[in-house]
N, C-alpha and C positions, 0 to 999 in steps of 0.2 A: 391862547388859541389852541383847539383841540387838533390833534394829527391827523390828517385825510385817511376816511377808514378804506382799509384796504381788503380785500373782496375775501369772505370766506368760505362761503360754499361755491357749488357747482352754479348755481342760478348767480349769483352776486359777481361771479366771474367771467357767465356769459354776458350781464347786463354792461360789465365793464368794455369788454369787448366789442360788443355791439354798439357801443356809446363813442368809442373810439373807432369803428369803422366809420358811423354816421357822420363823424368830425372829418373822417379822412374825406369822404367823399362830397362833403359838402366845401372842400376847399377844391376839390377836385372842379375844371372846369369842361370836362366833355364824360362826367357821368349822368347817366341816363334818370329821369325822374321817377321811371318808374320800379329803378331799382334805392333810388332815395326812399321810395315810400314804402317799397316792402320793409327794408331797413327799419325804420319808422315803427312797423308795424309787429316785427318781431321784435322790439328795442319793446315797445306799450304791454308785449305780452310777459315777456322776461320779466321787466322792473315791476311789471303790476302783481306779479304772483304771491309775493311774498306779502304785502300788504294787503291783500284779499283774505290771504289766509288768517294773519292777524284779526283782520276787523269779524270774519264768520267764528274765530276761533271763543268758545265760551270764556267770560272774562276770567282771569286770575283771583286767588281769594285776596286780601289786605294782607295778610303775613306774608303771600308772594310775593303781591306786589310791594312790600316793604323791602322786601331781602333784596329785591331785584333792585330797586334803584338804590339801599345803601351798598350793593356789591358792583355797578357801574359807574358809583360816584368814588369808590375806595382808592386810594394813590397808593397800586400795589407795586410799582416803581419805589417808592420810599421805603413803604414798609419794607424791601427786599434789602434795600439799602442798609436800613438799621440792624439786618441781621434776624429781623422776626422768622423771616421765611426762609427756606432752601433755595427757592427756586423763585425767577421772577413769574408771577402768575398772571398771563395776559385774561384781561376781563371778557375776551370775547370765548372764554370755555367756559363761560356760566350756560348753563342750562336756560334758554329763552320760555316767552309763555307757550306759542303753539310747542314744542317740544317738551313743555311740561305736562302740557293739558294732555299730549297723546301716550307719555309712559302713564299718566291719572288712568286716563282710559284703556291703557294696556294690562293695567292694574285691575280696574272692573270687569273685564273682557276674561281675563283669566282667572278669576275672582282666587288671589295670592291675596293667603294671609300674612308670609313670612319674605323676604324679599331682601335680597344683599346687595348693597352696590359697593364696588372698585371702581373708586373715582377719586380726581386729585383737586375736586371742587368744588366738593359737601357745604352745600346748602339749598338753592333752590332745587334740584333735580330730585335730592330726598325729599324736601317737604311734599314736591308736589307727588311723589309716590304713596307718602304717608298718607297723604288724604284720599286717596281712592282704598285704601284698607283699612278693614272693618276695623270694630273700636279695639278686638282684640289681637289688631296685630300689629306686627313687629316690623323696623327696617333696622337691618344692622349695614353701617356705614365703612370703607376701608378708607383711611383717608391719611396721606403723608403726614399732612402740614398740620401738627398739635394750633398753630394761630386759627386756622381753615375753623377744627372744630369752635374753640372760641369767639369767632366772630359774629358764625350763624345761630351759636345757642342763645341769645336774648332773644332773635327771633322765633326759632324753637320756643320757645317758655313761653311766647305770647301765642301762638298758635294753640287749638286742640288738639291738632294731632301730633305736635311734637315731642309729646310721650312716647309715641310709638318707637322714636326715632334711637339707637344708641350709636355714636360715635366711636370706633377703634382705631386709635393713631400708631402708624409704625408703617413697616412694610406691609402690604397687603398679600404679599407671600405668606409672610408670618403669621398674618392674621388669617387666612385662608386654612394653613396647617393646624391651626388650634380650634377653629369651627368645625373642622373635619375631625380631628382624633375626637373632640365633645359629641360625635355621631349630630351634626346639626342638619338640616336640609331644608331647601326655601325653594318656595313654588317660582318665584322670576329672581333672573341676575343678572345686574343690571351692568355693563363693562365700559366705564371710557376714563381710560387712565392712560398710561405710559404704554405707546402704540408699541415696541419694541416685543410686551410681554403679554400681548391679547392671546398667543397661541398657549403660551404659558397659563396663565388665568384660565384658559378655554379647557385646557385639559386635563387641567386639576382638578375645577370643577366636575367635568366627567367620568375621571379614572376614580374619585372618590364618595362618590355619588353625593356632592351639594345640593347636586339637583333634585327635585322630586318628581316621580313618576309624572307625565304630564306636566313638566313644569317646563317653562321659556328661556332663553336666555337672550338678553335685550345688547346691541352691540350701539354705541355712536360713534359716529366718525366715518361709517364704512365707504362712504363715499369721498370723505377727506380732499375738498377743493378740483374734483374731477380727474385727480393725477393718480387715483390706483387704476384708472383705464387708457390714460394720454400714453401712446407710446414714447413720448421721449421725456417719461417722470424719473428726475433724479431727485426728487427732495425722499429724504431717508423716512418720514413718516409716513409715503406716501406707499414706497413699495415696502411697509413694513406692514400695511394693510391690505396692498396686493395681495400680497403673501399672506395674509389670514383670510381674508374673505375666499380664495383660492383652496385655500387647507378643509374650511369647513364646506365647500360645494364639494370636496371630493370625500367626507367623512360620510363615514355605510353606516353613523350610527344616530344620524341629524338629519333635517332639512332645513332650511333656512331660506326667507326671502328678506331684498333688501327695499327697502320702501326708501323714498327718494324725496324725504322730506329735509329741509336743511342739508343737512352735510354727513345727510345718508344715518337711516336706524336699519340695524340687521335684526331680525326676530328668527330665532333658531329654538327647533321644538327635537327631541329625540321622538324616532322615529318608531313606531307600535315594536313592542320586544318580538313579538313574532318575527316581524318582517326581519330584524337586527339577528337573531337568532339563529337563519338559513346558510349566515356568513361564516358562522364561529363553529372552532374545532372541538368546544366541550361538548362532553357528552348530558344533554337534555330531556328529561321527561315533558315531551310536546304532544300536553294533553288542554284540557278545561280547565283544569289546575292554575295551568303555566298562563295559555291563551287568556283565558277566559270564557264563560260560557257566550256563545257568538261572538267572541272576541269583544267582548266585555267587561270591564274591570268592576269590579262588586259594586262600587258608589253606581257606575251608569245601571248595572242591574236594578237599582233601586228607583231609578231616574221614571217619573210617569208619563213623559212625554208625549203628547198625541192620544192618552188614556182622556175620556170622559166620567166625572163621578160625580156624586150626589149627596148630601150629608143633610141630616133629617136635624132638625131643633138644634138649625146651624145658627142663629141669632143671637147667640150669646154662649158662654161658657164653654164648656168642651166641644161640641158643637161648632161654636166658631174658630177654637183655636183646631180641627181637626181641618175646616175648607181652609184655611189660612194653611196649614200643612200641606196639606193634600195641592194644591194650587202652587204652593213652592217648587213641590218635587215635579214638577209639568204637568198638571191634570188642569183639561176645562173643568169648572165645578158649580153645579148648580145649589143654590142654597135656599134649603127648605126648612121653614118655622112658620107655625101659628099666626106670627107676628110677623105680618106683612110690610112692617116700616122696620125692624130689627132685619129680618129676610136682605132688605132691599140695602141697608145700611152695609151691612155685613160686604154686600153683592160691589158695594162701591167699593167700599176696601179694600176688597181682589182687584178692583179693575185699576185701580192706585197705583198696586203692586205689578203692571203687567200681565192678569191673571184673566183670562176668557172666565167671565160669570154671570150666571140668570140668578134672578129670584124669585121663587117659586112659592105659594102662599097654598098649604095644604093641612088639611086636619090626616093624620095618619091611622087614625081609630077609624076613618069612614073610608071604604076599596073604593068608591067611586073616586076621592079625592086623591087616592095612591097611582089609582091607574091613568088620571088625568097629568099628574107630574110625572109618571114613566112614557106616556105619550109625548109631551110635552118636549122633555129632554132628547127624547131618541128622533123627534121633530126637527130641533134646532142641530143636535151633533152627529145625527145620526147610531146612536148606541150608544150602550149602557157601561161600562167594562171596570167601574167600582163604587159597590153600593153602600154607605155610610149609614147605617139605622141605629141612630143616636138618639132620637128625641125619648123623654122619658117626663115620668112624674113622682113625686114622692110626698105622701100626706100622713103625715104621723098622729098614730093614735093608737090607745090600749086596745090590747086583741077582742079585750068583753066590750071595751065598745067602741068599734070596726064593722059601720053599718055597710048593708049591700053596697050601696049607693056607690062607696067611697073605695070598695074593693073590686064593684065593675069597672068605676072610669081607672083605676090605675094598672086594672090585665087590661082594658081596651088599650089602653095608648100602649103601654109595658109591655107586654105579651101579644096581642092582636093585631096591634099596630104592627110590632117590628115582624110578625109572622105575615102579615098581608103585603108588608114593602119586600120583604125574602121573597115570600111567593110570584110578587109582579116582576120584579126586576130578575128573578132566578129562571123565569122564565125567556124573556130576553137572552141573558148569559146562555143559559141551554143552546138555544138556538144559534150562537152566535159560536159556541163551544172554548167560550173564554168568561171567567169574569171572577173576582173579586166580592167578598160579600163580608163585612164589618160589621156587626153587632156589640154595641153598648149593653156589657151586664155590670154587676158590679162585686166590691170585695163582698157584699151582705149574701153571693151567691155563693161560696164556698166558706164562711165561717162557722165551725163548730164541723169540719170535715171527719171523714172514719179515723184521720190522725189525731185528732182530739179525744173522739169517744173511746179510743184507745187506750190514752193516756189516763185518762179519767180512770177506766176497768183496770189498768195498772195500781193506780194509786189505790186505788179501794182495796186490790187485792192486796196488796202489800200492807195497810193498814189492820185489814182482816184478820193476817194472820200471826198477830201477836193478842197477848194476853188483855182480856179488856179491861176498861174500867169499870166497877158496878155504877150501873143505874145510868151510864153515860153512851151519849149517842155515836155508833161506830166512825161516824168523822171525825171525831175527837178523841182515839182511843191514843192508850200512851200519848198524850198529850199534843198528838201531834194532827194537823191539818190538812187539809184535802186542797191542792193548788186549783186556783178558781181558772175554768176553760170555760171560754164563752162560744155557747153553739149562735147565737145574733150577734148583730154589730148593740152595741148598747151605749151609754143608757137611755137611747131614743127606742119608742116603741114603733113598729112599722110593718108589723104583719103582711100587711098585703103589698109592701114594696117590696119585702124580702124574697118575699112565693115568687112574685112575679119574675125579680131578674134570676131567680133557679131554673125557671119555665123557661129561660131565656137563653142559658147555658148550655140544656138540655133541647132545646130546639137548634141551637147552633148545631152541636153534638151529631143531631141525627140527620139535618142538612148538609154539611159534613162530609159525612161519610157516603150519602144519596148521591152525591152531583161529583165528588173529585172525579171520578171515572169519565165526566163529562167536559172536563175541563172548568169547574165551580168550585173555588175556596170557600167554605164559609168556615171565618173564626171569630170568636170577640174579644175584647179586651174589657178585663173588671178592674175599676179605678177603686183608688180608697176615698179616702174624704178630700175631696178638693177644696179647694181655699178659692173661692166666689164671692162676690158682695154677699149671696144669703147666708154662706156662714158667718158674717157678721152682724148678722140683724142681731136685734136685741133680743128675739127668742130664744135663738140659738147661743148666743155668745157663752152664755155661762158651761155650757156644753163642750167649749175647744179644750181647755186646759185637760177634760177628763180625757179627751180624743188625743190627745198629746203624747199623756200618760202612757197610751196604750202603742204607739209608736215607734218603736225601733229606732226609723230617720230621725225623729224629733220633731220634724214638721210636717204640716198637711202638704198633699201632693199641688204641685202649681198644673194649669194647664201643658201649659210648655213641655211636662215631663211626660205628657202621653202623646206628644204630635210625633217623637219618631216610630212609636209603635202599630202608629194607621198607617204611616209613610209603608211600611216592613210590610205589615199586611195586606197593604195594597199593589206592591210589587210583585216583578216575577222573581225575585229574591226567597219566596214566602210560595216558590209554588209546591212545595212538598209537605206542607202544614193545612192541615184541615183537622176543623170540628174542635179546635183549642183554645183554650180558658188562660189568654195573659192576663197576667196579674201583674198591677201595678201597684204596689201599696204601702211600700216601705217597710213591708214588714209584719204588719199590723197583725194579719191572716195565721202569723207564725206565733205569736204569742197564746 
C-alpha cells in the first residue's frame, strides 16, 4: 500500500488545508452554511488547478512519458539501500509533464541552442529541454548520482534528441569550473539541485560569464511549499531559498520574475549592459561600440521586423530560398513568379512558418504588371522597404547563332525587367526616404575582370622577352605556356545571359550611388553556379564535373549559402554599402 502523498507545493498545500478546514467545519455544529460553501468553493478552485493544467497542457512525447513512469515506479528506497546511490532520492523531484513542457517552451521562447542544467535528477527535465533545441544543439547535464546518469540513458538512446544530451557526473562545482576555464557559454541554465548552493551556482555562473549575452537563467523550487514567504519557515530548504530568491531581487546586474507554477520557476535575464554599466567603477568607452547602435546588439540590427518586402521569381530556387530568408529575419514578404501555382505554394510555406505572405502573379518584362504588384503590396502593407529583383532567365546558345529573338526576351526579363521593378519600387523608397533594393546578377558578371587581363599582359610579357623558338608561336616560346584565364563562365555558351547580368551590375552601380543620399540601398549579389534540379537535367549533367574543376570549394553553391547575404542586405546593418557586387562563388571568379 502506497504512503499518503504529502503536499508539495504551495497549491497542494493549500488544497490540504482547505480539505482540512472543510472537515473541521463540517463537524462543527453552529457553522454557518454559507461559510461551508465558500469553503467548498475555494477547496474546487485550489484542487482543480493543477489538473486543468495537466489536461490543457500539450501531451508529452513517448520517451517522456516512458522515463516518467519508469522513474515513479523506481524503489529509490532500495536502491539507496544497496549503496548505488548517495543520497536517498525522493521521486517527487522528477521533473513533471506541465513543468516539462514549460522549460520545452522556454527553450523555444529563447530559442537556446546550448543550455546547462545543475540538477540532482537528470532525466526527464533534460529530455524535455533537449527536445525544444534545434538539431544542433547541445545540453550538458551536472549530475551527482553516476546511477542517475545510467538509468535515464536507455531512455536517452531511444529518444532523438537524446544526442543532444551529455551527462557530467561529480560535483557540479567542479564541473561548472572546467566548462568555465574551456571558455564555454549557454544561452539558458537551468538550476534545481542542492538549495544550500543556488547563490553559489548563481554567481559562478555570472562572475564567469556561463552565461551568454541575452541568455536566461531558469531557477525551480523558488517557491519551495510556500515557506520562503510564511513567516514562521524553519525548514533549512526553505530559507535557504528565501535567501536566494532575496539575493537576486537585490542584484543591479538581473531581473528576474517568479512564475507560480508548481513549486515556483524563477526566470532571471541580466540586465541591457548599458543599464548595468551606470553602476560600476570602471572606466568605459559608452559609445555605439559598447551600446549598440539604438541600443542594438548586431544580430537585432539585422532583425527585419515590421519591414515589408517582395522577392521577384520567388517560386523556386534562389528566389524561394531568399522569401524563406527574408521572412525568417521578420519581413512580411510578398512572393512574385511567373507561376502562379509555384507563387502561391511558395506563399503557403511562409505562412507554415508564421511568416505574413501574398502571392503575386507578374510578368516583370511588362511595367504594367510591375506596377500592378508595387500597387498591390503597398495596398495590403502599406510600403515597400525591401525590394528582392531576382527573377531572371538564361538560354544558351553560340554567339553566331544568338537570334534577336532570344537576346530580347533575356535583357527584357534580365535587364528591363529588373530596371523597371528598381524603378517602380525605388520610387516608393524615395518617397518614403528608406528602402533596401537587392538585385540578382551573377559570377558570369565579373569573370574575365581587369585582374585577369592583367595577368594574361603579364604572362605574355614575360614570355616575350626571352629568346624564341624559330618558326614557333609566342605562346610557346621556350617551351613554356600561357595559363588559361577565362574572360566567360564556360564551357556553356550564353552571350546574351552574360551582357545582360553585366547591364545589371552596372545598373546597380549607378542606382547606388543616385538614391544613397536619399536613404535607397541598391546592391546585388552574383551567385555562382547553384545546385537546382536543372543542373541536373541530363543536358547539363555532363557539364558539373568540368564546373567542379574550376571551383576552389569543390562544390556548387546550395541555395542556403546565399540567404544570409539578402538577410545583410536587407538590413540596416548594410546601411553604409551601396552600388556593390557580392559575390558568392567559392572562388570560382579567382581562378
Amino acid at each position: 500500500m502506497s504512503a499518503e502523498k504529502v503536499p508539495d507545493t504551495p497549491v497542494e498545500v493549500l488544497v490540504d488545508l482547505l480539505t482540512k478546514a472543510k472537515e473541521i467545519a463540517a463537524a462543527g455544529s453552529n457553522v454557518p452554511d454559507k461559510l461551508t460553501s465558500q469553503l467548498q468553493k475555494a477547496l474546487d478552485i485550489a484542487s482543480g488547478l493543477d489538473d486543468y493544467l495537466e489536461k490543457m497542457t500539450t501531451q508529452e512525447s513517448e520517451p517522456l512519458a516512458e522515463l516518467y513512469k519508469k522513474t515513479v515506479s523506481h524503489d529509490w528506497d532500495q536502491v539507496h539501500k544497496e549503496g548505488k546511490t548517495m543520497f536517498r532520492l525522493p521521486k517527487e523531484c522528477i521533473t513533471g509533464h506541465v513543468e516539462g513542457q514549460t522549460l520545452k517552451m522556454l527553450i523555444h521562447m529563447s530559442q537556446a541552442k546550448r543550455v546547462l542544467e545543475i540538477g540532482m535528477f537528470t532525466g526527464y527535465g533534460a529530455l524535455s529541454m533537449a527536445e525544444g533545441l534545434p538539431e544542433d544543439g547541445c545540453l550538458v547535464a551536472c549530475e551527482l548520482e553516476p546511477y542517475l546518469k545510467d538509468f535515464a540513458q536507455p531512455i536517452f538512446d531511444k529518444s532523438p534528441h537524446g544526442k543532444k544530451i551529455t551527462v557530467k557526473t561529480g560535483s557540479a562545482m567542479d564541473t561548472l569550473k572546467e566548462l568555465a576555464a574551456a571558455g564555454e557559454q549557454f544561452d539558458m541554465v537551468f538550476i534545481d539541485a542542492d538549495k544550500d548552493n543556488y547563490i553559489n551556482y548563481y554567481n559562478f555562473i555570472l562572475d564567469n560569464s556561463l552565461l551568454r549575452m541575452r541568455g536566461v537563467i531558469c531557477v525551480d523550487n523558488s517557491l519551495f511549499k510556500a515557506k520562503v514567504y510564511l513567516k514562521d519557515t524553519t525548514d533549512s530548504n526553505g530559507l535557504a531559498l528565501r535567501k536566494f530568491n532575496q539575493f537576486v531581487c537585490d542584484d543591479p546586474r538581473v531581473e528576474q520574475v517568479i512564475i507560480p507554477l508548481r513549486d515556483g520557476i524563477s526566470v532571471i535575464r541580466q540586465v541591457p549592459v548599458a543599464s548595468e554599466c551606470s553602476g560600476t567603477q570602471s572606466k568605459i568607452t559608452d559609445d555605439e561600440v559598447f551600446r549598440g547602435v539604438n541600443g542594438r546588439p548586431i544580430l537585432d540590427r539585422m532583425r527585419l521586423d515590421g519591414k515589408v518586402a517582395y522577392v521577384t521569381g520567388a517560386g523556386q530556387g534562389i528566389g524561394r530560398g531568399f522569401a524563406h530568408a527574408l521572412g525568417e529575419a521578420g519581413a512580411n514578404v510578398a512572393v512574385v513568379d511567373l507561376d502562379q501555382d509555384k507563387a502561391e505554394a511558395v506563399a503557403r510555406e511562409l505562412s507554415l512558418k508564421g511568416i505574413n505572405a501574398m502571392s503575386i502573379t507578374a510578368d516583370i518584362s511588362k511595367s504594367d504588371d510591375v506596377q500592378r504588384m508595387i500597387d498591390d503590396i503597398v495596398s495590403k502593407w502599406g510600403a515597400i522597404h525591401i525590394a528582392c529583383n531576382n527573377a531572371g532567365i538564361n538560354m544558351n546558345s553560340s554567339s553566331e547563332d544568338t537570334s534577336l529573338e532570344e537576346w530580347d526576351q533575356t535583357f527584357n526579363v534580365n535587364l528591363r525587367g529588373t530596371f523597371i521593378c528598381c524603378q517602380a519600387a525605388g520610387r516608393v523608397m524615395l518617397k518614403q526616404g528608406y528602402g533596401k533594393i537587392i538585385n540578382t546578377a551573377s559570377m558570369a558578371s565579373l569573370i574575365g575582370s581587369s585582374r585577369g587581363a592583367a595577368t594574361l599582359h603579364q604572362q605574355y610579357s614575360q614570355i616575350a622577352s626571352k629568346p624564341a623558338v624559330p618558326y614557333g608561336p609566342r605562346s610557346r616560346l621556350q617551351g613554356q605556356s600561357v595559363k588559361q584565364e577565362h574572360a566567360v563562365p564556360h564551357p556553356q555558351k550564353q552571350l546574351s545571359y552574360n551582357t545582360s547580368k553585366a547591364g545589371v551590375v552596372k545598373l546597380t552601380q549607378t542606382l547606388g550611388t543616385e538614391w544613397i543620399d536619399r536613404g535607397v540601398c541598391v546592391n546585388c549579389i552574383s551567385p555562382g553556379i547553384v545546385d537546382t534540379p536543372l543542373i541536373h537535367s541530363e543536358s547539363l549533367r555532363p557539364l558539373v564535373q568540368r564546373w567542379l574543376s574550376d571551383i576552389p570549394a569543390g562544390r556548387l553553391a546550395q541555395v542556403t549559402d546565399l540567404q544570409a547575404a539578402v538577410v545583410y542586405l536587407a538590413s540596416d546593418a548594410s546601411d553604409y554599402m551601396t552600388g556593390h557586387n557580392l559575390v558568392i562563388e567559392g572562388g570560382q571568379s579567382l581562378w
